[in-house]
C-alpha positions as a Markdown table, in Angstrom:
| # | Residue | x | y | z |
|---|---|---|---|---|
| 1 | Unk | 87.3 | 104.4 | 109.9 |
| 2 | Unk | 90.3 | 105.5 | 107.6 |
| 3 | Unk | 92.1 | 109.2 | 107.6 |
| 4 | Unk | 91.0 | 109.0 | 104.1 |
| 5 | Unk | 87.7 | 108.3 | 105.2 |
| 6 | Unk | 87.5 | 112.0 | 106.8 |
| 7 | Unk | 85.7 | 114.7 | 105.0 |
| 8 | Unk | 85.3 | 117.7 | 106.9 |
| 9 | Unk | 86.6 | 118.5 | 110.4 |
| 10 | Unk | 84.1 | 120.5 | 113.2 |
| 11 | Unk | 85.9 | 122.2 | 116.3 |
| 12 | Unk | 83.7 | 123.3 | 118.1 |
| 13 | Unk | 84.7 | 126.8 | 120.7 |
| 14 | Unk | 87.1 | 129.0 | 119.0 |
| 15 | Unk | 88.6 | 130.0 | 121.4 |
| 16 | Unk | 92.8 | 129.9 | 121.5 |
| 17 | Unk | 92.6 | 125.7 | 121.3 |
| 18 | Unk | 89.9 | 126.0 | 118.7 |
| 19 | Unk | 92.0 | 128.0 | 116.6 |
| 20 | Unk | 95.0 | 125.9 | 117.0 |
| 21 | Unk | 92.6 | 123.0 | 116.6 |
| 22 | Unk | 91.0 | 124.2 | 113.2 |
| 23 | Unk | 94.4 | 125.4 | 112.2 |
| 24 | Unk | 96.2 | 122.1 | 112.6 |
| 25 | Unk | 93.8 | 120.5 | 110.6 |
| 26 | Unk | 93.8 | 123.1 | 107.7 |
| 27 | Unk | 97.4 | 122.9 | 107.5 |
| 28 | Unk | 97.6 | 119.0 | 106.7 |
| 29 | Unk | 94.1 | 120.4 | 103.9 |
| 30 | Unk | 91.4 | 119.4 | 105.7 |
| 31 | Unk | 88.2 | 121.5 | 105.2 |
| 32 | Unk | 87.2 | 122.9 | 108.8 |
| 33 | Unk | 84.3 | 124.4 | 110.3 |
| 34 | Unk | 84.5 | 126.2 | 113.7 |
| 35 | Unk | 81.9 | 127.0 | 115.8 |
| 36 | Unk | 81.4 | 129.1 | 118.5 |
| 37 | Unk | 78.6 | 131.4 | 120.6 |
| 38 | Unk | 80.5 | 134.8 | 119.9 |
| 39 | Unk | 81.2 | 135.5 | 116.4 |
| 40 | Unk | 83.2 | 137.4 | 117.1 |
| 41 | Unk | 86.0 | 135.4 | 118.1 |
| 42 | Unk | 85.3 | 133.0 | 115.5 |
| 43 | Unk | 87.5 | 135.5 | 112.8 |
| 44 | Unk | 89.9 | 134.3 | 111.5 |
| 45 | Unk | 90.9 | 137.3 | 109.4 |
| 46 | Unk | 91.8 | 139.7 | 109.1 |
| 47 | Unk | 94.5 | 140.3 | 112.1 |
| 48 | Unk | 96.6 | 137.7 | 114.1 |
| 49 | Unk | 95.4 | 134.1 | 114.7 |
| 50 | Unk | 95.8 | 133.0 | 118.2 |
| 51 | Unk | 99.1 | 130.8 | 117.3 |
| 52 | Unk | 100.5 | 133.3 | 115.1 |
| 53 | Unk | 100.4 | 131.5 | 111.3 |
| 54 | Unk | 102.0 | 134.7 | 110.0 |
| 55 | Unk | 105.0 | 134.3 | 112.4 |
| 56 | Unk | 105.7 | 131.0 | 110.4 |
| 57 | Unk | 104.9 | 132.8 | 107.2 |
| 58 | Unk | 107.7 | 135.2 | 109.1 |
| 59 | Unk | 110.1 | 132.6 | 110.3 |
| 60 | Unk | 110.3 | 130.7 | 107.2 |
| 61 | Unk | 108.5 | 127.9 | 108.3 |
| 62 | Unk | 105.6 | 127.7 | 105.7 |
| 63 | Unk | 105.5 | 129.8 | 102.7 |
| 64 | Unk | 102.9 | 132.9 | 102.8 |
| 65 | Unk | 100.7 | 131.1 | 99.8 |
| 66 | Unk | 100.2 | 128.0 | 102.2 |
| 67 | Unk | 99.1 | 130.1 | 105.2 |
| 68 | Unk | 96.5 | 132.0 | 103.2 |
| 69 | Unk | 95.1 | 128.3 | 101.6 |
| 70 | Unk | 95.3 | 127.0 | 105.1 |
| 71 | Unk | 93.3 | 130.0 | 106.5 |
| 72 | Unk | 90.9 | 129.9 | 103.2 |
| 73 | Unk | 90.1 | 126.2 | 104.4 |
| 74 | Unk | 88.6 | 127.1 | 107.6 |
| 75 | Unk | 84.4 | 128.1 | 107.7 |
| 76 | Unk | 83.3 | 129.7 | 110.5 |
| 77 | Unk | 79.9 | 129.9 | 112.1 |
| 78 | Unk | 77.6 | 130.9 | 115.2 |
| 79 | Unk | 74.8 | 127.9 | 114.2 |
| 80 | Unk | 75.4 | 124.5 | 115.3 |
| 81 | Unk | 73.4 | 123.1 | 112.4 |
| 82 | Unk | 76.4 | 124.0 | 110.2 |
């Protein structure tokens, strides 16, 4: 298998390593899906993520536009089947 062989990344548990999981991915434009029991916990808007991707918005690190594509590229879902 080849990176460019990779279509679609699962995490499954979104929990804080989930998000910073599902994040890492997004950021380097990977579609994501992230799973978990409680929906809950599987938003990632609105509010603050787990590893903070509007302190690097904040710090200068990645422009705002990137964080909200990065954030638009992550599904989230309570079925397993997804």
């Amino acid at each position: 298998m080849r990176l460019e062989d990779i279509k679609r990344i699962g995490v499954v548990g979104a929990g804080t390593m989930g998000h910073g999981i599902a994040i890492s991915f997004a950021l380097w434009g990977y579609p994501v899906i992230m799973r978990d029991l409680n929906e809950e916990i599987t938003r990632t808007e609105p509010g603050p993520d787990p590893i903070q991707l509007g302190a690097f918005v904040e710090e200068e690190v990645i422009p705002r536009r990137q964080a909200e594509q990065t954030l638009a590229r992550i599904q989230t879902t309570t079925d397993l089947a997804a």
